[in-house]
Each structure stands twice: as structure tokens, then as C-alpha cells.
N, C-alpha and C positions, 0 to 999 in steps of 0.2 A: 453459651456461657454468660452474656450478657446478660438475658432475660434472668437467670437464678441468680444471679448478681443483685440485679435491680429488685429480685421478690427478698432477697436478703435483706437488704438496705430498706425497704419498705416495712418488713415483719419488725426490725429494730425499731425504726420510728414509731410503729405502732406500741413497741413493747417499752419503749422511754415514756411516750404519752402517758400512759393508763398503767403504769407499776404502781401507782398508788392505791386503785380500784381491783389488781389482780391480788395486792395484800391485805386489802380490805374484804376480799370473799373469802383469803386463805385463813384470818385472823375468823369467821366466821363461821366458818366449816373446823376450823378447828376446837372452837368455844361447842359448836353442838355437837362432836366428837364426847369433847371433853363430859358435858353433859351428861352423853349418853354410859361411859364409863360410870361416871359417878351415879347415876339413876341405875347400871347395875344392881350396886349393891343394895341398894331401898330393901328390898324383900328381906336383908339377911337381919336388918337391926328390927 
């Protein structure tokens, strides 16, 4: 119980660190998402 304790405690730390870089890939993937929707439509005009 400890050990998944301590992988708990550890996956947080990591996940405090780096929330700025996991928003900075999601703000990314979302922009070329968004893109891709929008380059959809190209053909229709």
C-alpha cells in the first residue's frame, strides 16, 4: 500500500511540475485540430 502511495505522490509532483508544458501541447493539438476542421471546409468555397 505504501509503494502506490509513494507512485501516487510521485505522478502528483510530476504532474505540478510540468502542467504548464501538458497545457502548452493541449493548447496545440487543439489549434491543429481546429485547423483541420477549418481546412475542411476549403473545397466548399
Amino acid at each position: 500500500m505504501q509503494l502506490i502511495f509513494s507512485g501516487y505522490r510521485s505522478m502528483n509532483l510530476l504532474f505540478d511540475l510540468n502542467w504548464d508544458r501538458i497545457l502548452y501541447f493541449a493548447t496545440i493539438v487543439a489549434g491543429l485540430l481546429a485547423g483541420a476542421f477549418l481546412g475542411s471546409f476549403a473545397d466548399a468555397f
